[in-house]
Structures are given as structure tokens and as C-alpha cells.
N, C-alpha and C positions, 0 to 999 in steps of 0.2 A: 527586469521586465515584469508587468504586471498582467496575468492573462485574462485576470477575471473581469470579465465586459460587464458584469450586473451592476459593478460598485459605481455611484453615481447615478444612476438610472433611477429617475421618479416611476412607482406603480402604484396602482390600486393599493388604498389601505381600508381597513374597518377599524372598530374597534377593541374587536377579540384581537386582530392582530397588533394593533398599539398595546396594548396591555397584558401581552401574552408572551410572554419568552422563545424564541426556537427552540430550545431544546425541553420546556417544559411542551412544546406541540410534539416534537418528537417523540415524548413519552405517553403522549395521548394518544400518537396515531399506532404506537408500539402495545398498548393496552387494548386496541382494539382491534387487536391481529392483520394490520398494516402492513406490509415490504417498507422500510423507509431508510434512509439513508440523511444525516447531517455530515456537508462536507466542507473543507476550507483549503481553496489551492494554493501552490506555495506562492510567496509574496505580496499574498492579499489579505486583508481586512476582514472583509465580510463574509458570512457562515451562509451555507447552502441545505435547504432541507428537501429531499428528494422523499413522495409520498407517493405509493401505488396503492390506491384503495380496493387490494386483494395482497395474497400474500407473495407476490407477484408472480412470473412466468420463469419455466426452465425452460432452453435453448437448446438444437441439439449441435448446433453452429453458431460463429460470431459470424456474419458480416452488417458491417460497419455502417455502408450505403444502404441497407435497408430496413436496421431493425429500429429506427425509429429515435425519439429522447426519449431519455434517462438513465438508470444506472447501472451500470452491469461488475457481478460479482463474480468473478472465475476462479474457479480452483485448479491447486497445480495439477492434478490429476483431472482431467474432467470424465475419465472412463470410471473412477469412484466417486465422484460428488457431483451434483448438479451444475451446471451453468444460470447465475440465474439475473434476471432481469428485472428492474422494478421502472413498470413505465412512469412520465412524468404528468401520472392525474393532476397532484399538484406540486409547485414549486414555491419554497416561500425564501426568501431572502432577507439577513439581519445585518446592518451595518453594524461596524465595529460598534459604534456608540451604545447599543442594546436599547435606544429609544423607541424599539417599535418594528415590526417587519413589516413585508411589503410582499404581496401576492404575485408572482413573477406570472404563475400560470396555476389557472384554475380549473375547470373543466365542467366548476358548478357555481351558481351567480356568487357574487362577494358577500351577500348578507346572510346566504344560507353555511356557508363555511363552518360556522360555528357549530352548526348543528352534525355535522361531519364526527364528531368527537365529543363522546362520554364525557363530558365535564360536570358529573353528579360528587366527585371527589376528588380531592388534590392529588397529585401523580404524585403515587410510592413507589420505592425499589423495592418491593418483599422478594423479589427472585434473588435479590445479591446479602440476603439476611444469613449472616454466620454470626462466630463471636471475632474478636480481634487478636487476629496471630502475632502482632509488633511488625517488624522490622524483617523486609526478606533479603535475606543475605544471599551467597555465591552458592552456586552450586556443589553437591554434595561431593566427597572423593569418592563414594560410589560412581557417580554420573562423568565425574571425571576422568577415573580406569575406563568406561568404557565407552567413551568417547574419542579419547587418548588410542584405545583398541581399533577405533574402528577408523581412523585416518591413520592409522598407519597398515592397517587391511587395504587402504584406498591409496596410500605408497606403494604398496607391495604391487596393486593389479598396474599401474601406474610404470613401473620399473617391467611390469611383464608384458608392456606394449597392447592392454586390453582395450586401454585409455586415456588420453592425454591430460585432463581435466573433469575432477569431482568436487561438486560441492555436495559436500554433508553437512547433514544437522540435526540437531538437538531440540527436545525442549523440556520446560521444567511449568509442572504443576507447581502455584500455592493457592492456599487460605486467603482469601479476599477477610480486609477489616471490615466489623460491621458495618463504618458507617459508609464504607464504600459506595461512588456516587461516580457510575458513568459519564454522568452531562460534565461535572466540574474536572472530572479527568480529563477529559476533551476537552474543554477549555482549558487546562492546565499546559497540555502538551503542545495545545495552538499558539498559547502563549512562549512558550518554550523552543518553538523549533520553529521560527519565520519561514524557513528554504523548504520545508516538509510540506508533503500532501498529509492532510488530517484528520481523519475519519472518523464516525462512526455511524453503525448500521445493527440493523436489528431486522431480519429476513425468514420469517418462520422457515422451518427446515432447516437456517445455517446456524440460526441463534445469534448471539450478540458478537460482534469483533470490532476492535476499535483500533488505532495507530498513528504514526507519523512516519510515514516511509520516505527515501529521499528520491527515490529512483525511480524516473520515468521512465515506463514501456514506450507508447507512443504519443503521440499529440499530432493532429490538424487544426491550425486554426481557420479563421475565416477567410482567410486569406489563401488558405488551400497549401502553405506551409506545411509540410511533413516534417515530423522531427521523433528520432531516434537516439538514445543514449548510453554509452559503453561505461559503465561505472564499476570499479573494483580499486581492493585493495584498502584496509581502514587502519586507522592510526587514533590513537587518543589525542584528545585536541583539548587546549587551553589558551583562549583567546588574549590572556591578560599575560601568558610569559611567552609568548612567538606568534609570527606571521602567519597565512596558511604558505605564502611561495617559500617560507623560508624552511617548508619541510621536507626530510631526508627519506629518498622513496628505497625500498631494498634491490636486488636486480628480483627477487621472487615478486616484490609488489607489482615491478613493473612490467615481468613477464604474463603474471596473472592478465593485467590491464590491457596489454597488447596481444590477448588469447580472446578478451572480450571484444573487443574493435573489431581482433581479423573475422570473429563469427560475424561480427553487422554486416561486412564487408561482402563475404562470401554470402549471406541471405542477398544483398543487391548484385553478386554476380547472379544467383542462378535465376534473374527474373533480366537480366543480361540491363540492369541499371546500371549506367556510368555517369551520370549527369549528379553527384551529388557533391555538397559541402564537407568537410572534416574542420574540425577545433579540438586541436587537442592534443596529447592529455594535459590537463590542469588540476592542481590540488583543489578537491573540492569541500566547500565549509558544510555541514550536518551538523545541528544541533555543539554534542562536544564531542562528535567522531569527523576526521578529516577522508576524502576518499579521493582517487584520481579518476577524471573525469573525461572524454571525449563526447561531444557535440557532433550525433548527422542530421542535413537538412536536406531537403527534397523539395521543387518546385515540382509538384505534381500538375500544374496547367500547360507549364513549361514543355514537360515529359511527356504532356498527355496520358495519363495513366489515374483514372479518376480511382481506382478500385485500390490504390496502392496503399492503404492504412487496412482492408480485411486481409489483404495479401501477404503483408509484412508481420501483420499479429501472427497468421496461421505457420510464416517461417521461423518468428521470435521467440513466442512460447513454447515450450520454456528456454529462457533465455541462456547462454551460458554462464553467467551469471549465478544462476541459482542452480541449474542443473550440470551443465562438461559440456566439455567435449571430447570425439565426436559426441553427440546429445542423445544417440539411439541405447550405444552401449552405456553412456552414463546414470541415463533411464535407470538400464536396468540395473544397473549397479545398485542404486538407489533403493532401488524396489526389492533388492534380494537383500542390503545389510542392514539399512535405517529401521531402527526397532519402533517406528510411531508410524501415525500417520499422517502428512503434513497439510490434509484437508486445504485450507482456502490462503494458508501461508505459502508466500512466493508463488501464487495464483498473480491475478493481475484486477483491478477495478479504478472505478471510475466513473465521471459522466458523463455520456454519448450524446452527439449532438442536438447540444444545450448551447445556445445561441449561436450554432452553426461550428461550432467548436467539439473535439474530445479531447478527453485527457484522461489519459491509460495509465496506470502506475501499477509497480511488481507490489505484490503487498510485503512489503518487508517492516522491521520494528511492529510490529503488533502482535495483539492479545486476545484471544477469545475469552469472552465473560458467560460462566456457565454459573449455576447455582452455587452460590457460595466459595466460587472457585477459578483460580485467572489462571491462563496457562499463555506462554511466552513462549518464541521461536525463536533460531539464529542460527544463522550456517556457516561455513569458511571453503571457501575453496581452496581444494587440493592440489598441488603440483608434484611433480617430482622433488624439488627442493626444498617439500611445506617440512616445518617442524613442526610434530605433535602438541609437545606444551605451546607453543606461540599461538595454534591454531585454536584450545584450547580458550585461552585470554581471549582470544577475538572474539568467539564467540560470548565469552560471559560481556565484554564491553558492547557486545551490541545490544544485548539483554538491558544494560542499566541504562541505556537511552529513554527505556519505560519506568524501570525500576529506580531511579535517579528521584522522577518524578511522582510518583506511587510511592518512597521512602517519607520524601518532603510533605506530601500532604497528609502523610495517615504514620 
């Protein structure tokens, strides 16, 4: 199914916009200390360019029914990092073909547009200027041993009834090549991962992050459809020697999977929803990672319950998924061993109703782009039955979803 309502749609066009790239305007509106956001939802075509002409707003709440369009960036923690919003001043929209974009939404006449944007020189990256490190390989046996250490610290409280469920995680700094080029990475990864939400964004205060996550937090469409999704459990995938039905789930993959369900589950008891859909599990296609999948839906007209996408975020986040359960003590668990800090990874973003539509997604597979330097996330959830080394692989495999691609171009 294809969610994106813009593709198709004739708008206003100029001539800056015929002859202008999306992502060369994103870098314009990024140069002139913009909030802005290029995004591509999975199954669609055409690129989206979300522009707040300030550096946009921090939130001290999400709800959903009231904060308006455009895009919102949340972090896992939001009592350490901002919640931030970039409203939709404007919106430009590029079909696949790259013939030209089209002013979705303006907020200042279409001839003046141009004048919006420093266009006294060609857009540089001098913020991503290093020399070229080659080829980034696996993580170090440093990062290894203590990693290794620290799910099995997450066994241990795990076996002493602290916790039923922890995800931990890693991440690894490198050396960006010089000629490294944000926009063509994003278009690289869009190309590469169809089923993925595909981002990037540049939000003074958060800096640059870019990705292809596969996991939906939440979604309404226009039709006032609620949808929620229980995703766990990865596998390396190769489309050309097996099926995705014809893969072999472990009982820990599939206890994982069925710890994320019952959490949905119990978030629609305590708001005492029974009125909902299940699909599921199914093995799910990502890029070259396979995951097991369960689908909930929600007629919220049906249920009467218009509030039920702020209501569900505030029980979802963080999801068990990226954080345990229970989710109190897994918190803190988190918070007492994880030796990083996981700022705006496994946060959740996306953009708010944008043609009467949101769409939420965990941020997972991405990357922060800081000066001369990429830094990369991954987690595994922990059970009682996780193995160390297995958990270990997972994690580096979810890392080369980027690095795959970042190998191949540079």
C-alpha cells in the first residue's frame, strides 16, 4: 500500500523550483540556519522537504490533535534532549523523475520563494570536510568484550526477576570520507531499502541524522485508521537464495516478538480498547535484514475516541522494542549500564498531520553526521535465553544496513 497522498497531485511550480533539486534546497535552507527535514515514506516514490523558517520549536508535550503540521523529532530520552518540532512554513515535494518540484505549501507568494535562500553560491558540505579513512569495518574486540559484558549484566538481572526484557545498545564512532555527501546517501539508502521510512534532517540543536528505519511507531491516515506495529527479532536476508515465509524463527526470536505484541496489547487494555485488529506475526522484508511482524489497527471513529494517536504515543514510547519490559525498571536499567548516550536514536519522528495523515516511526538504522564524523546505533533485545555472541552479530548486522551502503559508495 502506498501512503503517500502527494504523488500525483499537480501544484504550484516556479522556476527556482523546476530547476532546482530537493536536496540541493535542503542544503540551502540548512545553510541558512533552517529546521528542515527531506523525507521518503516506505513504498513511495516521491521525496518530501519539510522547511521551518526558524530553527524550529522544542515541545514540552506531543499531542497530536493539536500541534499543528509538520515534523517532529523526538528523542529516546526527552528529559535529556529536546523534543523538537519544525513547522510546515514550507513544503516542497520531488517526483521520483527529479524533473522539477512542486510547492505543496508555501506560506509566502511563489515568485518570492527564491528569495527565501542565499543562493549567492553553490551548496558546500565543508562541515563533513576530513581526509578518507577507506573502508569501515566490524567493530573492535574492544567494543566487543564490552558489549558481550554488558548483556550478559542484562542475563544476570534478567535471571534475578529485576526484568523480563532489555534492550541494549551500542554504538560506534568513524571517520566520514572526504568526499562524503549527505544528499547522495540519502538517495542511496532510498534507493536501497523501498519498505523503509528515509530520512534526513538537519535541526540546529540536534545537528544532522539521517536513516532508513523499518519500524512504525504509529500512523493515522485520513481515514482516521489507527495503526500500530510489533516488530522484533532479525535475521540476515538474502533475496536470491530463500523466501522471506520460508524462514526459520528461533523459540527466543519468537518469544522476543510475542513480549512486543503483549506490550501493544496491554497499552489498549489500560485505556480498556477491545475494538482492535491483529495480523500476525509475519516474517518481515527490510532492506537485507528479515524481522517478524504483527500489524494493529484501530477504527478510531468507530470507537469514538478522536485523542487515541497522543494517547498511544504517551503509552508506546519507549516502545518495548527498543527499551523492556516492564519499561520502568528497563529504563533504568539502561540508564545505570549503557555507557553512551542514545540522544535521538530509538526516539521516534516523522510528519504530523500532513495531508490529514501521520506517520511516526522509531528511529532506528541511523546515523548522526557531525563534523568529519558518522556515528551509528544498534540494539538487541535481551531475554533470558539471549546468547551473548548471537546478540553481538545482531547488532553489527543492523549497523551494515548503513555501512553496506556507505562501503559501496565511498
Amino acid at each position: 500500500m502506498n501512503h503517500d497522498k502527494t504523488e500525483g497531485i499537480k501544484t504550484r511550480t516556479d522556476t527556482f523550483l523546476q530547476s532546482t533539486p530537493l536536496i540541493d534546497i535542503f542544503e540551502m535552507a540548512r545553510q541558512s540556519g533552517y529546521g528542515c527535514a527531506v523525507y521518503r515514506l516506505p513504498r513511495a516514490k516521491g521525496k518530501h522537504l519539510i522547511i521551518d523558517r526558524s530553527a524550529g520549536i522544542s515541545l514540552g508535550e506531543v499531542t497530536l490533535e493539536d500541534i499543528g503540521k509538520g515534523f517532529i523529532f523526538h528523542p529516546y530520552n526527552a528529559e535529556n534532549h529536546e523534543i523538537k518540532f519544525l513547522w510546515e512554513d514550507i513544503h516542497i515535494y520531488e517526483e521520483n523523475d527529479k524533473k522539477g518540484c512542486h510547492l505543496v505549501t508555501g506560506g509566502i507568494p511563489d515568485e518570492a520563494l527564491d528569495k527565501v535562500f542565499d543562493r549567492s553560491s553553490a551548496p558546500h558540505y565543508d562541515y563533513l570536510a576530513t581526509k578518507h579513512p577507506g573502508k569501515i569495518t566490524a567493530g573492535s574486540e574492544e567494543e566487543k568484550h564490552d558489549f558481550i559484558g554488558l548483556v550478559q549484566q542484562t542475563i544476570d538481572a534478567i535471571n534475578d526477576n529485576h526484568v523480563q526484557k532489555v534492550v541494549v545498545s551500542r554504538s560506534k564512532k568513524f571517520v566520514l570520507a572526504e568526499k562524503f555527501d549527505a544528499a547522495k546517501f540519502f538517495d542511496a539508502l532510498s534507493d536501497r531499502y523501498p519498505n523503509a521510512f528515509v530520512y534526513l534532517t538537519f535541526i540546529p540543536g540536534t545537528g544532522m541524522w539521517l536513516g532508513a528505519t523499518p519500524e512504525v511507531l504509529i500512523e493515522i491516515d485520513d481515514n482516521k485508521l489507527f495503526k500500530t506495529v510489533a516488530l522484533a527479532a532479525t535475521q540476515s536476508y538474502d533475496r536470491e537464495v530463500s523466501r522471506p515465509e520460508d524462514a526459520s524463527w528461533s523459540t527466543k526470536d519468537i518469544e522476543e516478538q510475542a513480549l512486543v505484541s503483549r506490550y501493544i496489547i496491554n497499552c489498549f487494555k489500560k485505556i480498556r480498547l477491545r475494538e482492535f485488529e491483529e495480523l500476525g506475526p509475519r516474517t518481515y522484508v527490510s532492506g537485507d535484514l528479515i524481522h517478524l511482524k504483527t500489524d494493529f489497527t484501530v477504527d478510531m471513529e468507530q470507537v469514538a475516541f478522536s485523542q487515541l494517536g497522543s494517547v498511544m504515543l504517551q503509552l508506546l514510547h519507549p516502545t518495548s522494542a527498543v527499551c523492556g519490559m516492564p519499561k520502568e525498571p528497563a529504563q533504568e536499567f539502561i540508564q545505570n549500564h549503557e555507557k553512551f548516550d542514545r540522544e535521538y536514536f530509538s526516539g521516534f519522528l516523522g510528519p504530523v498531520n500532513i495531508h490529514e495523515e501521520t506517520h511516526l516511526f522509531v528511529n532506528l538504522r541511523c546515523m548522526k553526521v557531525m563534523a568529519g564524523e558518522g556515528q551509528l546505533f544498534a540494539g538487541a533485545g535481551i531475554i533470558a535465553s539471549s546468547n551473548p555472541e548471537k546478540e553481538w552479530k545482531e547488532t553489527e548486522i543492523k549497523m551494515d544496513i548503513l555501512l553496506k551502503v556507505y562501503n559501496e559508495m565511498y
